[in-house]
C-alpha positions in Angstrom: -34.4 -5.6 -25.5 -36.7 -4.0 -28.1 -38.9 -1.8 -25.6 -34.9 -0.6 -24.4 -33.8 0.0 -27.5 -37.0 2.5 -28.5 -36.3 4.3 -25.2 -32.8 4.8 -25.1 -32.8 6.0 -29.2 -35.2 9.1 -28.7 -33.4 9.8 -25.6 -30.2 9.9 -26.8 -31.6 11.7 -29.9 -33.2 14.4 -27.6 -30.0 14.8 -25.8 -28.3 15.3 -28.9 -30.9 18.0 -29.6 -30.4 19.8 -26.1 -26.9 19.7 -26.4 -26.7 21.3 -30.0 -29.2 23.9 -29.0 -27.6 24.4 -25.7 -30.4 23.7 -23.3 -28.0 23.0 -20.4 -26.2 25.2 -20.7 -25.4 27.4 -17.1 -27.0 30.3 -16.9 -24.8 33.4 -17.5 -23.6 34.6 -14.5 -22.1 38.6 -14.4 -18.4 38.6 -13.2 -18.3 39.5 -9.7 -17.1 43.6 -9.9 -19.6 44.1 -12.9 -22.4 45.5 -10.9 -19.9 48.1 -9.4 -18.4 48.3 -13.2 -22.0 49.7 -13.7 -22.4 51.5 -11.3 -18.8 53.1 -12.3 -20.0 54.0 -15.8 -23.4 55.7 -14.5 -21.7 57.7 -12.2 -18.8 58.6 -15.0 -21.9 59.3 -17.5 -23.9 61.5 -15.0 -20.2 63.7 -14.6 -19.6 64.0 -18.5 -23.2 65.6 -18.4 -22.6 67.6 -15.5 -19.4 68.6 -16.7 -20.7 69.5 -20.3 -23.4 71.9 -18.2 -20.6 73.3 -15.9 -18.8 74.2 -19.0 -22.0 75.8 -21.4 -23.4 77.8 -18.4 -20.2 78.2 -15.9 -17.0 78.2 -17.0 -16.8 81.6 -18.0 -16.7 83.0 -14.2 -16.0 79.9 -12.0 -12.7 78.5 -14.2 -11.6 74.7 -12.5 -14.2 75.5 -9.9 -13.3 79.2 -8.9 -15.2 82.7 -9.2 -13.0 85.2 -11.5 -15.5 87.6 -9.8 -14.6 87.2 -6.1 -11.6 84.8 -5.7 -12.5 85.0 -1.8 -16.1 82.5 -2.8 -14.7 79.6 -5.2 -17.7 77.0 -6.2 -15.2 73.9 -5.3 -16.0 73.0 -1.8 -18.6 76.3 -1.2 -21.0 76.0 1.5 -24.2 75.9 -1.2 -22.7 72.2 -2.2 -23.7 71.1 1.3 -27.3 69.5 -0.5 -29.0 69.4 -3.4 -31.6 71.4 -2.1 -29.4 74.0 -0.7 -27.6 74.1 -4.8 -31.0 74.6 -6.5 -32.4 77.2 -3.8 -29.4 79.5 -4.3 -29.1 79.1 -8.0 -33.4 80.3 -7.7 -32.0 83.3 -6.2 -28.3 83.8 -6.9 -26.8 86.3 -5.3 -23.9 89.5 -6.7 -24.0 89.6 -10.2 -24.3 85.8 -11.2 -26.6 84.8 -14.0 -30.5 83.5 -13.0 -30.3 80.2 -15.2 -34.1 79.3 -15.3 -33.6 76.3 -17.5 -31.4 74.9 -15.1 -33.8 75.2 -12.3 -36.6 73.6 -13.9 -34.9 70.6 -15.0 -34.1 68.8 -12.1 -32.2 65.4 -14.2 -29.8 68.4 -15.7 -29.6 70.4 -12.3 -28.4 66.9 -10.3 -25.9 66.1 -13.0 -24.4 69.5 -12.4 -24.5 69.0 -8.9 -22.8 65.9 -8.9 -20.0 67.3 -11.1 -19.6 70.5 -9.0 -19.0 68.4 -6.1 -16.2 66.5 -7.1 -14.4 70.1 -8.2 -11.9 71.0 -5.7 -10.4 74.0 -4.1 -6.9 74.7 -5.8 -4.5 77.2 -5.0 -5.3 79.5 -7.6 -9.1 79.1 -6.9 
């Protein structure tokens, strides 16, 4: 009875201890959607950028995604969208009387956001 006694004291004292401190706790687990909650706000925060870019450096000329210079070649849905690479080698060389944005071109994490954000414009009727 003694030796049981001295064992089942500092057990009972340690699980005490572990259950104050929380040692079994389960681990925490993310809900099941909040990797694509994530993914959600990345892809949201990479638009604002984008969008932010669209409207400091093209706005002015290509209003909800269209060209006030020839209505006939909106940016929503244009052929140049068709890659990434394909964006940034015409905006190296643009073509009529749009604006060489060399800042643009060299920054690649800027140049993707914009991208992204010019891709999801789309062709309205007044475009």
């Amino acid at each position: 009875m003694f030796r049981t006694k001295w064992f089942i004291l500092p057990t009972l004292a340690l699980a005490l201890v572990c259950q104050t401190i929380n040692c079994w706790a389960k681990p925490q687990v993310a809900p099941k959607g909040a990797s694509q909650t994530k993914t959600k706000a990345k892809a949201e925060a990479t638009k604002n950028k984008g969008e932010l870019t669209f409207a400091s450096h093209c706005s002015s000329c290509h209003i909800n995604g269209g060209n006030v210079v020839n209505p006939q070649k909106p940016v929503a849905e244009s052929k140049y969208l068709s890659s990434f690479v394909t964006f940034k080698n015409y905006l190296k060389a643009p073509m009529g009387t749009m604006p060489h944005y060399e800042n643009l071109i060299k920054n690649d994490k800027v140049l993707k956001d914009l991208y992204h954000y010019v891709q999801t414009l789309k062709k309205s009727e007044g475009s």
